[in-house]
C-alpha positions in Angstrom: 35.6 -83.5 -37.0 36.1 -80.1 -38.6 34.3 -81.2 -41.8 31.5 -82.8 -40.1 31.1 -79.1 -38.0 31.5 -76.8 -41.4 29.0 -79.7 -43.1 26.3 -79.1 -40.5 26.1 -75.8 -40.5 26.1 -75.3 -43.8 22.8 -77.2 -44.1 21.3 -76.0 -41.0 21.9 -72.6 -41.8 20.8 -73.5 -46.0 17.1 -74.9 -44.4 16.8 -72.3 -41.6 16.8 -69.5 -43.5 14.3 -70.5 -46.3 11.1 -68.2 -45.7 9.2 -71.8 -46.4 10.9 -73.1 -42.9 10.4 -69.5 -41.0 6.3 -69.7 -42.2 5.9 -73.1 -41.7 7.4 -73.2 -38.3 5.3 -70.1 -36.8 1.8 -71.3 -38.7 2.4 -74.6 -38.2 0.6 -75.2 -34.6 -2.3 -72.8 -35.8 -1.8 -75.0 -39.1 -2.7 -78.4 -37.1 -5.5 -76.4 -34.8 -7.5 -75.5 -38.0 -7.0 -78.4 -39.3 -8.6 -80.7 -36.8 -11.5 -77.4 -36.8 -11.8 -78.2 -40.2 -12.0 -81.8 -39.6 -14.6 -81.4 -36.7 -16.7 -79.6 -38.8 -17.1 -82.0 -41.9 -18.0 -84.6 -39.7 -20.7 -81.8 -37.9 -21.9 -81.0 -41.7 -22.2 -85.0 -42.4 -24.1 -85.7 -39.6 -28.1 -86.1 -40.8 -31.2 -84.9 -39.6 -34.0 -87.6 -39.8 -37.7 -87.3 -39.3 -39.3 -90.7 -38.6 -43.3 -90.8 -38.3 -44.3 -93.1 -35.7 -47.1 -95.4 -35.3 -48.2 -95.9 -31.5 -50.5 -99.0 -31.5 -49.8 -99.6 -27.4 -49.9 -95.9 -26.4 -47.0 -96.5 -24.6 -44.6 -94.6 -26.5 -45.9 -90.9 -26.9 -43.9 -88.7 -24.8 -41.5 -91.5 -24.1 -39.6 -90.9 -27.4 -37.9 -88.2 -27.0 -36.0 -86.2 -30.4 -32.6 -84.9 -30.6 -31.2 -82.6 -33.3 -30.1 -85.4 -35.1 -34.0 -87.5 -34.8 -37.1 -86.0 -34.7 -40.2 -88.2 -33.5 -43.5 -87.4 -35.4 -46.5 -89.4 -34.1 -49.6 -89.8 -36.3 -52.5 -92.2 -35.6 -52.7 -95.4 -36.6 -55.6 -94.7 -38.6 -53.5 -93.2 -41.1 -50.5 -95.9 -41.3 -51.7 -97.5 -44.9 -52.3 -94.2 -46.5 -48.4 -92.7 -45.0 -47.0 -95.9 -46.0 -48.3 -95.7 -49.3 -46.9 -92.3 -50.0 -44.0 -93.0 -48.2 -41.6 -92.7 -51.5 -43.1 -89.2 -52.7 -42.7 -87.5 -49.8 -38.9 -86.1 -50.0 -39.2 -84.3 -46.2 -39.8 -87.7 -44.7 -37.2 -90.4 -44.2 -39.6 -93.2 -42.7 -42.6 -94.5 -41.0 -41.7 -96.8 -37.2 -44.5 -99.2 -37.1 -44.8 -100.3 -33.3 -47.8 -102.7 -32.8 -49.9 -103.1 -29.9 -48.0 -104.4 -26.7 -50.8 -107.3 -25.3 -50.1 -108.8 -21.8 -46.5 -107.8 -21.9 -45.8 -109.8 -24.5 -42.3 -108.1 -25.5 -41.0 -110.7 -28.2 -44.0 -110.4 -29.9 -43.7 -106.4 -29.9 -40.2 -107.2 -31.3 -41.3 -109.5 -34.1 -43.7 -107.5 -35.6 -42.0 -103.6 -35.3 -41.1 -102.2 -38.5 -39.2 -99.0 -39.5 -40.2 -98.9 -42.9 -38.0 -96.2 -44.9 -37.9 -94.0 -48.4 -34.2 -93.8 -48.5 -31.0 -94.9 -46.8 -30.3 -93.9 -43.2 -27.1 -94.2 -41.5 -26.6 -96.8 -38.4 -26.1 -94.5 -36.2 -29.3 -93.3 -36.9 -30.9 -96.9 -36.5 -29.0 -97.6 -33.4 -30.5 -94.3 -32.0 -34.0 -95.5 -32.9 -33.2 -99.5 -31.8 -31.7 -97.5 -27.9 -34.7 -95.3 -27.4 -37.3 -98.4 -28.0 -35.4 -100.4 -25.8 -35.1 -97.5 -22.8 -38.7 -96.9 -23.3 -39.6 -100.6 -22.3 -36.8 -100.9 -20.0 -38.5 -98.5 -17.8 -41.5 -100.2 -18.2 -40.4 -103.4 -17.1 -39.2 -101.9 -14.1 -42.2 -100.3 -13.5 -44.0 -103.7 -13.7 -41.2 -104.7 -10.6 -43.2 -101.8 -8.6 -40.4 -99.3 -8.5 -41.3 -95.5 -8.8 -39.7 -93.1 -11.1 -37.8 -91.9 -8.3 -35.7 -95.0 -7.1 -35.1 -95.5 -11.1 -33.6 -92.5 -11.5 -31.2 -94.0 -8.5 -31.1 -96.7 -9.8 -29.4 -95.0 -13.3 -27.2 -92.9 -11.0 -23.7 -93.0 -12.0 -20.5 -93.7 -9.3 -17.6 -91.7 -9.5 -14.7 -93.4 -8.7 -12.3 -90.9 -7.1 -8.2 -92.5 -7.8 -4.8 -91.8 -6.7 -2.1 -92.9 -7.9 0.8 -92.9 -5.5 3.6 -93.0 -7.8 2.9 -89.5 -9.3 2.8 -88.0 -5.8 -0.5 -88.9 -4.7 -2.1 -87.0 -7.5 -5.6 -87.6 -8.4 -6.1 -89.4 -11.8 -9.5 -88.0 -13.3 -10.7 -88.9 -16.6 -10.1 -85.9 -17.9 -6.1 -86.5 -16.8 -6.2 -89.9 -19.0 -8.0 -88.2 -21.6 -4.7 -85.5 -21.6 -2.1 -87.7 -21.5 -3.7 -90.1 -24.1 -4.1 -86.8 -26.5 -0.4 -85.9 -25.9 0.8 -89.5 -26.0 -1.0 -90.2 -29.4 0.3 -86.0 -30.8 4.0 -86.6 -29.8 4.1 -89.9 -31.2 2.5 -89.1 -34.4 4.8 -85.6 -34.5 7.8 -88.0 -34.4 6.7 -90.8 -37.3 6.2 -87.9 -39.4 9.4 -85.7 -38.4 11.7 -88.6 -38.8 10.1 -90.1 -42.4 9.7 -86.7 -43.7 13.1 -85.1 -42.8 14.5 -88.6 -43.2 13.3 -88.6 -46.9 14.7 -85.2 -47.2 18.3 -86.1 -46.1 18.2 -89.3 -49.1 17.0 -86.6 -51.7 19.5 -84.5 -51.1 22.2 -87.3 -51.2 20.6 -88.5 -54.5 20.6 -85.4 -55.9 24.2 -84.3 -55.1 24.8 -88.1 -56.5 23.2 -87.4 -59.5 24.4 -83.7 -60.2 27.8 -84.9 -60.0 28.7 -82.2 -57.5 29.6 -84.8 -54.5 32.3 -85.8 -57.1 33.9 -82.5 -56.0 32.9 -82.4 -52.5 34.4 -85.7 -52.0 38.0 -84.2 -52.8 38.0 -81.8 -50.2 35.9 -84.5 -47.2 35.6 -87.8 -46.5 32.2 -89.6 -47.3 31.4 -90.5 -43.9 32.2 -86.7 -42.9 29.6 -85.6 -45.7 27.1 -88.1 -44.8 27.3 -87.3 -40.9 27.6 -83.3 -41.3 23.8 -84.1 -43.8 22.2 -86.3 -41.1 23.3 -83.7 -38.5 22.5 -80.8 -40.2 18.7 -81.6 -41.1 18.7 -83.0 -37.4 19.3 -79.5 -36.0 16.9 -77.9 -38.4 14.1 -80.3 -37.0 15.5 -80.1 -32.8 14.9 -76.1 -33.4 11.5 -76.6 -34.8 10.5 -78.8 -31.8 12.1 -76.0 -29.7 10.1 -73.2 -30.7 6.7 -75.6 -30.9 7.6 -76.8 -27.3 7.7 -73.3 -26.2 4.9 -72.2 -27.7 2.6 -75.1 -26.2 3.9 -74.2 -22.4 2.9 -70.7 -23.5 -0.1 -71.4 -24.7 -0.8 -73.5 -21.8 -0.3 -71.2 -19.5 -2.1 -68.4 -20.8 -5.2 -70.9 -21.2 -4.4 -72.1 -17.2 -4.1 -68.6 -16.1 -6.1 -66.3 -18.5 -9.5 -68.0 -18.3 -9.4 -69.0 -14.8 -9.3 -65.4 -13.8 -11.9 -64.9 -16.3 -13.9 -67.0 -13.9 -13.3 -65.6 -11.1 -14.4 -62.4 -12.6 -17.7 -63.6 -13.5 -20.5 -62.9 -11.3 -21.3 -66.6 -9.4 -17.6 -67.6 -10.8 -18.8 -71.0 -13.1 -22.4 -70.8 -12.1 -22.6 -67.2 -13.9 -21.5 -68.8 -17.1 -23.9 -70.0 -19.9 -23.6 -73.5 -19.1 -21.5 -75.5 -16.1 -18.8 -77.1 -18.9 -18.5 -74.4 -21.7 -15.0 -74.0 -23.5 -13.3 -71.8 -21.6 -13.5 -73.8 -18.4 -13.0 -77.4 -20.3 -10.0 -75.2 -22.2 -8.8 -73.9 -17.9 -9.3 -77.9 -17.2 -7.0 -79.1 -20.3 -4.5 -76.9 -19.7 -4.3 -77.1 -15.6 -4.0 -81.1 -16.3 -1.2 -80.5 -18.9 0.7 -78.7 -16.3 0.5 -81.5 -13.8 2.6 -83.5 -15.7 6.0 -84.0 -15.4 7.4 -81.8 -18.7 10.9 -81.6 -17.6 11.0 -85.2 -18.2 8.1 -85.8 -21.3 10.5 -83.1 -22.8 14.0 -84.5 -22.3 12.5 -88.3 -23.6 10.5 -86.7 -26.7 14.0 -85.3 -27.6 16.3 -87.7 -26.8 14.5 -90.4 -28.6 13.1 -88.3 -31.6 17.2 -87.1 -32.4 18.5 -90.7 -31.5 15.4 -92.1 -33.5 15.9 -89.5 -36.3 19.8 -90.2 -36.8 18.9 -94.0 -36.7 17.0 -94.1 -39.5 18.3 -90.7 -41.3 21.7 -92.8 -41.5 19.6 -95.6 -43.3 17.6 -93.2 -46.0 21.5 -91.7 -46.9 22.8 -95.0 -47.3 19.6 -96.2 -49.5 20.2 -92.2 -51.5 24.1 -93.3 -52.0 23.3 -97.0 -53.3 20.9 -95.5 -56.3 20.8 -93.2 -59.2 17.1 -92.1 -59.3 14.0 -92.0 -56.6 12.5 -94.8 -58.6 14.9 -97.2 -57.5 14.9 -96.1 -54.0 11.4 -97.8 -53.1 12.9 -101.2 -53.0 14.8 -100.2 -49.9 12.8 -97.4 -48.3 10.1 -100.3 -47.2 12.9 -101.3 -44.6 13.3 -98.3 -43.1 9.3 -97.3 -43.1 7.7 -100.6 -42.1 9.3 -101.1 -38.5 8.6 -97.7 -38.0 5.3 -97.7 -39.1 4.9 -101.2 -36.9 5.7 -99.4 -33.9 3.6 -96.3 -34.4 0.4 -98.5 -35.0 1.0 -101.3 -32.1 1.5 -98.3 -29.7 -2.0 -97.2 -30.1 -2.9 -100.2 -28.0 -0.3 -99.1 -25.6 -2.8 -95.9 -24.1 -5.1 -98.5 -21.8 -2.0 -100.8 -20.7 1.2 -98.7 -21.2 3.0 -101.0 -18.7 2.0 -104.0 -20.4 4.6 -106.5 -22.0 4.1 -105.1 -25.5 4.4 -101.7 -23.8 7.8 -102.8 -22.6 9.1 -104.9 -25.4 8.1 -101.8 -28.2 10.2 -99.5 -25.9 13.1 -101.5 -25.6 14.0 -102.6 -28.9 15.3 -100.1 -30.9 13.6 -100.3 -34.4 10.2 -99.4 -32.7 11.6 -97.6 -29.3 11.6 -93.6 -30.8 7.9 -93.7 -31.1 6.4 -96.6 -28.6 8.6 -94.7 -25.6 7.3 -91.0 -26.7 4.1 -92.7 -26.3 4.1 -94.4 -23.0 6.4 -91.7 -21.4 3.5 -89.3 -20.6 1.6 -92.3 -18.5 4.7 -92.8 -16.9 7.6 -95.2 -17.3 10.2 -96.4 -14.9 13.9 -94.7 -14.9 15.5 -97.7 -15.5 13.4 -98.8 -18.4 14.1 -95.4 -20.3 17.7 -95.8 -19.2 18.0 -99.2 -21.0 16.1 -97.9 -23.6 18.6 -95.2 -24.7 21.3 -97.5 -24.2 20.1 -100.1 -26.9 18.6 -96.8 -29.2 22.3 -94.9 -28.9 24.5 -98.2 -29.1 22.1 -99.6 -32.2 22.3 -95.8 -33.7 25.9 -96.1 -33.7 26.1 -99.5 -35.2 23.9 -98.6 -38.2 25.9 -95.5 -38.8 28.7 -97.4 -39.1 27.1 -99.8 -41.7 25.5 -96.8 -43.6 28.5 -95.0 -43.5 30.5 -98.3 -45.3 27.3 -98.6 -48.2 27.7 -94.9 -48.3 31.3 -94.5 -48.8 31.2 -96.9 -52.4 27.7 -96.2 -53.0 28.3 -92.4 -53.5 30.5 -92.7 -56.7 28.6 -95.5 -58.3 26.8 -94.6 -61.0 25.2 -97.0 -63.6 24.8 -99.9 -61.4 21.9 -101.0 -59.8 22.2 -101.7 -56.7 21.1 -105.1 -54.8 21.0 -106.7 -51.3 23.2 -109.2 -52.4 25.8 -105.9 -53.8 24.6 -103.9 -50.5 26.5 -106.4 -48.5 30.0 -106.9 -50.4 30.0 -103.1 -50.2 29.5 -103.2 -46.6 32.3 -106.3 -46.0 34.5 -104.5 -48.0 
């Protein structure tokens, strides 16, 4: 046990103090924040900005069509349709010419059949769906009108209902949109955070197994430990360097959170007309005071004590796996036969639990969180929704008992694998090394 202690904190204390981990650790958040920026902005600078020329035959349409900053509405007589058409492909500042013919006695099929968008280039669907949606709200509202209802009952008519809900098993608290729109955001970051932690530092624990293998220098280790001892004090040791990266992240969301929850609402309240005397009723500082207030309703305490309980039992499960697979083989070529075991329940879990954010207490829900293959991140994903005590109780029962076992068998392939050298290993050798 003393060699497992020394073992784990010599390779906590090796990764902690690297300037890479100190950097990455602190820019990290601000790392992720810029990226998604970054990410918001190429798909702002790929949006397009069409002009379409339109052709009024009915009259009905002027001032009907409305533009956006993405479509802008040009009408020109219909006098000049031929000689536009015709010069359609020459003209570079135009993107294309909507045809909409004369609507007689309501005859909307007819109107359909015969409406053209005629174009000098390719436009994106989005952009003909915006087009195909205005047409159809223009004659929407005037089939209505033809029912002899006034502008005023339509707009009632388009008036939305807000469905005010409460859900009693979080102590009566309300449950807006913008709540399921928090906990689906969370759900979907700590889930992804753990996939990532537990391939990426789990890659890093069979690495440094292979390399020590290869290097010769477990050869001497091995005289002074035992191989389980080596390969526990590894898994351990990288496990620690992850647990006090979450730590520090963890902390500096709640800060964060608070200073958001805390610093812009007293912004408001020093505003003149409190949100009325800001440029616009759902700017970023009060959507950023809204985020951040909803994130503090939840119960972190608990999100917390799952995320990490599952992410180090999750992490040691399959950490024990990648040193087994960096024992059994002399180079990282060979290690892909066996890494697809490891990755592909994992990765299983990570995309089924995206369906999990509308039903997280569905069957698949259940069964994802229970067994322990896909448990580390289906559970991290459901527990901000909520999840019964005893379900996360029998959770961590399977996930600890199931960690244990597979430690046990990586700890048998790792103990002859270690000292092997110039023998490929198989499944069929995998498992004579682990009766033996």
């Amino acid at each position: 046990m003393n060699n497992i202690f020394l073992i784990t904190k010599r390779e906590f204390l090796t990764q902690v103090k690297k300037k890479s981990f100190i950097i990455l650790t602190l820019l990290a958040p601000i790392l992720i924040i810029a990226f998604g920026a970054v990410i918001g902005l190429m798909f702002k600078a790929n949006e397009s900005h069409n002009i379409i020329e339109v052709v009024d035959k009915s009259g009905w349409f002027k001032g009907q069509l409305k533009s956006s900053d993405q479509l802008n509405y040009v009408f020109i007589p219909a006098s000049s349709e031929k000689a536009k058409i015709n010069n359609l492909k020459e003209n570079e500042s135009l993107d294309g010419i909507l045809v909409l013919p004369e609507i007689i006695n309501h005859d909307y099929e007819n109107f359909e059949k015969n409406t053209t968008l005629i174009i000098n280039s390719k436009i994106g669907f989005d952009t003909k769906q915006r087009i195909i949606s205005d047409i159809n709200n223009v004659i929407k509202k005037e089939k209505i009108k033809q029912l002899g209802i006034v502008e005023a009952q339509l707009d009632n008519l388009d008036k939305s209902f807000t469905l005010k809900t409460i859900n009693v098993s979080e102590n009566n608290k309300e449950d807006s949109d913008l709540t399921f729109g928090v906990k689906t955001g969370l759900s979907m970051v700590l889930m992804y955070v753990t996939f990532m932690f537990i391939i990426i530092y789990g890659v890093r624990v069979m690495r440094s197994v292979l390399e020590e293998k290869n290097n010769r220098v477990v050869e001497i280790i091995i005289s002074s430990v035992k191989p389980f001892e080596l390969m526990m004090g590894k898994i351990l040791g990288v496990t620690l360097v992850a647990l006090t990266q979450f730590i520090i992240w963890i902390a500096m969301s709640v800060a964060g959170a608070l200073v958001l929850n805390t610093g812009f609402s007293s912004l408001q309240k020093n505003i003149p007309g409190g949100s009325e005397g800001l440029p616009g009723r759902m700017d970023v500082a009060q959507i950023a005071t809204q985020v951040s207030h909803s994130l503090l309703e939840l119960n972190f305490p608990l999100i917390i004590f799952v995320f990490i309980v599952f992410f180090l039992l999750g992490y040691i499960f399959y950490s024990s796996i990648y040193a087994a697979i960096g024992s059994a083989v002399d180079n990282e070529t060979e290690t892909q036969q066996f890494t697809l075991f490891a990755i592909l329940p994992l990765t299983l879990g990570m995309y089924a639990s995206f369906s999990l954010m509308n039903n997280p207490d569905g069957p698949l829900g259940f069964w994802l969180s229970i067994i322990p293959f896909t448990s580390p991140v289906a559970m991290i994903a459901r527990i901000p929704f909520g999840v019964p005590a005893w379900q996360i109780a029998l959770s961590i029962g399977l996930l600890l008992g199931t960690t244990i076992f597979m430690i046990f068998l990586s700890g048998k392939i790792y103990r002859v694998g270690i000292l092997m050298y110039g023998n490929k290993a198989t499944l069929k050798e995998l498992w004579k090394w682990i009766r033996s």
